[in-house]
GUPAPA-562888 format. One line per 4 residues: number of its first residue (from 0); their letters; for each residue x negated, y negated, z of N, C-alpha, C. Coordinates in steps of 0.2 Angstrom, whole numbers. Example, Ala and Ser with C-alpha at 12.3 -4.5 7.8 and 13.67 -1.06 7.14 Angstrom:
0 = AS = -66:28:39:-62:22:39:-66:16:39  -64:11:35:-68:5:36:-64:0:39
//
This chain:
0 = XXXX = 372:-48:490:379:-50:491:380:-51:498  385:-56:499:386:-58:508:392:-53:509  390:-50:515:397:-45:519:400:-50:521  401:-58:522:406:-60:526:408:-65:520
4 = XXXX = 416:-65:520:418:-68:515:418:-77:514  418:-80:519:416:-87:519:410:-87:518  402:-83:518:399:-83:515:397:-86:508  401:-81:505:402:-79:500:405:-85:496
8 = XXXX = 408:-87:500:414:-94:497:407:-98:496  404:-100:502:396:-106:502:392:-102:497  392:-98:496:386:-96:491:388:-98:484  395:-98:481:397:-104:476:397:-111:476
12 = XXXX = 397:-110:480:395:-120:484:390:-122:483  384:-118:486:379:-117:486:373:-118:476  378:-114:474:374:-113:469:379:-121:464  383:-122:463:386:-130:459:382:-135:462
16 = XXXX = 380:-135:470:376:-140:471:370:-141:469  367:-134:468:359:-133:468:358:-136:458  364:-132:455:364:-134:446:365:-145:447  369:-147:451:366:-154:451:363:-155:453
20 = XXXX = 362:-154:459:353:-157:461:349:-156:455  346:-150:452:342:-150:447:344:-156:441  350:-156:438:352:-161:435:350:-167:437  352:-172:443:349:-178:445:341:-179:445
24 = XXXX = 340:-172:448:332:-175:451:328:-174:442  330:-170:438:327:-170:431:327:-176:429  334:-178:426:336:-187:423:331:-191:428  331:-189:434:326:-197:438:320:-195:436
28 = XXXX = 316:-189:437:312:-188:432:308:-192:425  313:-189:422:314:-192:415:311:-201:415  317:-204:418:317:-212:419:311:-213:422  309:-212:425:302:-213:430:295:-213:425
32 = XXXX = 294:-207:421:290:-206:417:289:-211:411  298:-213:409:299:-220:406:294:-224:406  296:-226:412:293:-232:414:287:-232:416  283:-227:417:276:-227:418:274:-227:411
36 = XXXX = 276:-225:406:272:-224:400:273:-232:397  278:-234:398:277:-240:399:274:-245:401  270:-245:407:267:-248:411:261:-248:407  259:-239:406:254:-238:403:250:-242:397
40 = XXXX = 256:-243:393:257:-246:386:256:-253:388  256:-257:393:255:-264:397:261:-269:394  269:-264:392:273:-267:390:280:-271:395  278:-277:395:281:-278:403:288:-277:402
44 = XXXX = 290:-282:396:299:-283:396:301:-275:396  299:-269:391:303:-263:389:300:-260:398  296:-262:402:294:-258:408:302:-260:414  301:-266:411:308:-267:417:314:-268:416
48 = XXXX = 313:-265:407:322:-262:407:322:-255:411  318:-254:408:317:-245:409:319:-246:418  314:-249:422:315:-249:428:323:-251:432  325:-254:428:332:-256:430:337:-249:430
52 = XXXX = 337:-244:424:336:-239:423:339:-234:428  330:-234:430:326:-228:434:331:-229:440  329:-237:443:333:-239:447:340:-236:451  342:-235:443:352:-233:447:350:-225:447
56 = XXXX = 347:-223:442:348:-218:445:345:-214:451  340:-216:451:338:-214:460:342:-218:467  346:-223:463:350:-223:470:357:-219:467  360:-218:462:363:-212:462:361:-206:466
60 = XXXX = 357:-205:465:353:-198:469:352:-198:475  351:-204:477:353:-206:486:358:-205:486  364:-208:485:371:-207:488:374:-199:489  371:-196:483:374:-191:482:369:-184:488
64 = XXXX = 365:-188:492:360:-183:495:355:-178:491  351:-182:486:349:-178:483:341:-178:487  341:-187:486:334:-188:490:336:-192:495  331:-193:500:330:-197:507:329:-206:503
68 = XXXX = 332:-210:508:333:-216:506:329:-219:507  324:-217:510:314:-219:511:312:-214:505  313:-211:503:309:-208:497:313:-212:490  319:-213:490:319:-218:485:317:-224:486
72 = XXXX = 317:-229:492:314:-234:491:308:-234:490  303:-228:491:296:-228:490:294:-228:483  298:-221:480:297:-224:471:300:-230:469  303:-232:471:305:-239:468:301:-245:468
76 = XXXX = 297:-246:476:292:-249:476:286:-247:472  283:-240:472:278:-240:470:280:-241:461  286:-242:459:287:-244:451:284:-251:452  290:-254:454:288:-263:454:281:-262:456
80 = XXXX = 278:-263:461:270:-263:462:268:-263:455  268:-258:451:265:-255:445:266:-260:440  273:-265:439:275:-268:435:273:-273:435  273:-277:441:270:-283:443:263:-283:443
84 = XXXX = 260:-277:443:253:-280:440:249:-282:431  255:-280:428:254:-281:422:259:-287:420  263:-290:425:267:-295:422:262:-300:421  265:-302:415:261:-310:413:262:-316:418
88 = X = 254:-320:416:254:-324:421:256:-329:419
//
């Protein structure tokens, strides 16, 4: 328990931002593994819907500071890379 009361106040703060952060970074999660299972499966069309997806919400989660905006572009890229090597020629 914080002895100082603005503490106190941040440590409410603290803990609504921590339950969305777990929120987002779960969903992106979620979508990523989508799309990889997809890749997996050598499905192009359902791999870049899903990646369309995946897409917003990790730039959702940019915006919101959840991830660095070189860590989302880095998944993103390594998505596409993945996709494009299975697009038909």
């Amino acid at each position: 328990m914080a002895n100082i009361k603005q503490q106190a106040k941040r440590n409410i703060t603290n803990e609504k931002r921590r339950l969305r952060n777990v929120s987002l970074k779960s969903s992106v999660r979620t979508a990523i593994k989508k799309v990889e299972l997809a890749i997996s499966n050598d499905n192009y069309e359902e791999a870049l819907e899903l990646y369309k997806v995946a897409a917003k919400r990790l730039d959702t989660a940019q915006g919101k500071g959840v991830y660095h905006k070189n860590s989302v572009a880095r998944k993103k890229s390594h998505l596409c890379k993945a996709i494009n090597k299975i697009a038909p020629k």
